[in-house]
C-alpha beads as a LAMMPS data file, in Angstrom:
LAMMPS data file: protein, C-alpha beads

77 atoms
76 bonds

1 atom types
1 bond types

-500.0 500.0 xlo xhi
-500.0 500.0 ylo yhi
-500.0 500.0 zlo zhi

Masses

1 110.0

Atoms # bond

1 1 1 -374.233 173.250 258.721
2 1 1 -372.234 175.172 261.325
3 1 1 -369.479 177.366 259.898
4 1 1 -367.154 178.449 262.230
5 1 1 -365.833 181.618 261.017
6 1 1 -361.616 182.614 261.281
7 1 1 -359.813 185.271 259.765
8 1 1 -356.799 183.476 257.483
9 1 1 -354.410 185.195 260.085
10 1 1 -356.241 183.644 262.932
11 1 1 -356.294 180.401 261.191
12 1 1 -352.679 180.658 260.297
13 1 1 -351.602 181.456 263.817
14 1 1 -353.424 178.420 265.283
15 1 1 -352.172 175.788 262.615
16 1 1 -348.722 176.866 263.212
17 1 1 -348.843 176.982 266.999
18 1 1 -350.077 173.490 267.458
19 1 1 -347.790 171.339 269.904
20 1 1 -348.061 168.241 267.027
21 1 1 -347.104 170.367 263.799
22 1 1 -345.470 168.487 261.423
23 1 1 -341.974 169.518 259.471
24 1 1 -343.415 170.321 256.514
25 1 1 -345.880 172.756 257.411
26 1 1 -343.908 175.612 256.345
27 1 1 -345.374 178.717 256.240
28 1 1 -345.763 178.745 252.804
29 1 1 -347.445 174.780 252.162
30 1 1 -349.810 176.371 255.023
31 1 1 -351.040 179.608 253.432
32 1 1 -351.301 177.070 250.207
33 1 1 -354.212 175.340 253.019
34 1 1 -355.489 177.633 253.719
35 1 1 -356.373 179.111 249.900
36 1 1 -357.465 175.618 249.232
37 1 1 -359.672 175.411 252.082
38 1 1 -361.317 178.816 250.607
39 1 1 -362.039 177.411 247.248
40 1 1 -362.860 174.394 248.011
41 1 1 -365.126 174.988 251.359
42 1 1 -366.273 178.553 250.286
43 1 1 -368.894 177.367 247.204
44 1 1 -370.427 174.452 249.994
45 1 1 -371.065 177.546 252.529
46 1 1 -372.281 179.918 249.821
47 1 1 -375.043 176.687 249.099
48 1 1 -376.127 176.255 252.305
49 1 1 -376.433 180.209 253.248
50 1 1 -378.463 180.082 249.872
51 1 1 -380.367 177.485 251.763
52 1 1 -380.551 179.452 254.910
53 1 1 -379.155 175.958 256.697
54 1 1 -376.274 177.652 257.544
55 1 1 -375.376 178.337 261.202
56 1 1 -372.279 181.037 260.994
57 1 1 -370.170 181.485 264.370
58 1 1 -367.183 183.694 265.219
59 1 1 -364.500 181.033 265.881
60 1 1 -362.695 183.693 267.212
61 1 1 -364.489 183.932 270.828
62 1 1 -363.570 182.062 273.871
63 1 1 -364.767 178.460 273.182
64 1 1 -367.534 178.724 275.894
65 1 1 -368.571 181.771 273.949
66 1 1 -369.007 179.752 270.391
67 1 1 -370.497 176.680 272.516
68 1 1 -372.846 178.750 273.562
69 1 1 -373.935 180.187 270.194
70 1 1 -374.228 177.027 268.925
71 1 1 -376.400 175.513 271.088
72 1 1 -378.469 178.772 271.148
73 1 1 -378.601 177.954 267.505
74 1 1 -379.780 174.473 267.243
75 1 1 -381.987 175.352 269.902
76 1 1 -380.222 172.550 272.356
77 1 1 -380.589 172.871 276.074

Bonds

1 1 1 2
2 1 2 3
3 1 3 4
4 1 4 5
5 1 5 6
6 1 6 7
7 1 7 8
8 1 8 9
9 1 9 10
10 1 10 11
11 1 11 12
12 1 12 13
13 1 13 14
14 1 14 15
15 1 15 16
16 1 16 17
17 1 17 18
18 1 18 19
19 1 19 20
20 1 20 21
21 1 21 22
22 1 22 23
23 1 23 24
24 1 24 25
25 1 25 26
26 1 26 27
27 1 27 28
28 1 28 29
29 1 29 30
30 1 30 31
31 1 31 32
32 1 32 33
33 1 33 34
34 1 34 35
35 1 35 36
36 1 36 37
37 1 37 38
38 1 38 39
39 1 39 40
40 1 40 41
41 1 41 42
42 1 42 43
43 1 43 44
44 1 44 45
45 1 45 46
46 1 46 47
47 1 47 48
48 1 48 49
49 1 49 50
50 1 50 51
51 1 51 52
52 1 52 53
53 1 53 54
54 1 54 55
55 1 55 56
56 1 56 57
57 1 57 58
58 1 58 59
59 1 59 60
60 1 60 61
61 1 61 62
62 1 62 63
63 1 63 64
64 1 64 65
65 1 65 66
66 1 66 67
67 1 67 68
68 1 68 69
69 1 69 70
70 1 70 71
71 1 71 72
72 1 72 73
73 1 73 74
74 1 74 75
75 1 75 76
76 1 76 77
């Protein structure tokens, strides 16, 4: 599994700033996403780190950046 890891700021930032947003993402109904991404997506990542099939990437980088670690990671190229 490849996690790509973003603070909730980050995350909130980018959801909001998309050209396509939709009226009713306010900013509350998207923090409210956001928490429900963590408890529902946070128990599948803790599994697979248990697993040690987790590949964990700072989303935060310039894209080439976390293209790179990724395919450094699944050993493509």
């Amino acid at each position: 599994m490849v996690y790509l890891r973003v603070s909730d700021k980050e995350a909130l930032w980018r959801i909001s700033g998309r050209s396509d947003a939709r009226e009713d993402e306010t900013l509350q109904a998207l923090r409210k996403r956001i928490g429900l991404f963590h408890q529902v997506t946070e128990p599948v990542v803790e599994y697979y780190r248990s697993q040690k099939k987790l590949i964990e990437v700072n989303g935060e980088k310039p894209i080439k950046e976390v293209y790179g670690k990724i395919i450094n990671r699944l050993k493509i190229r």
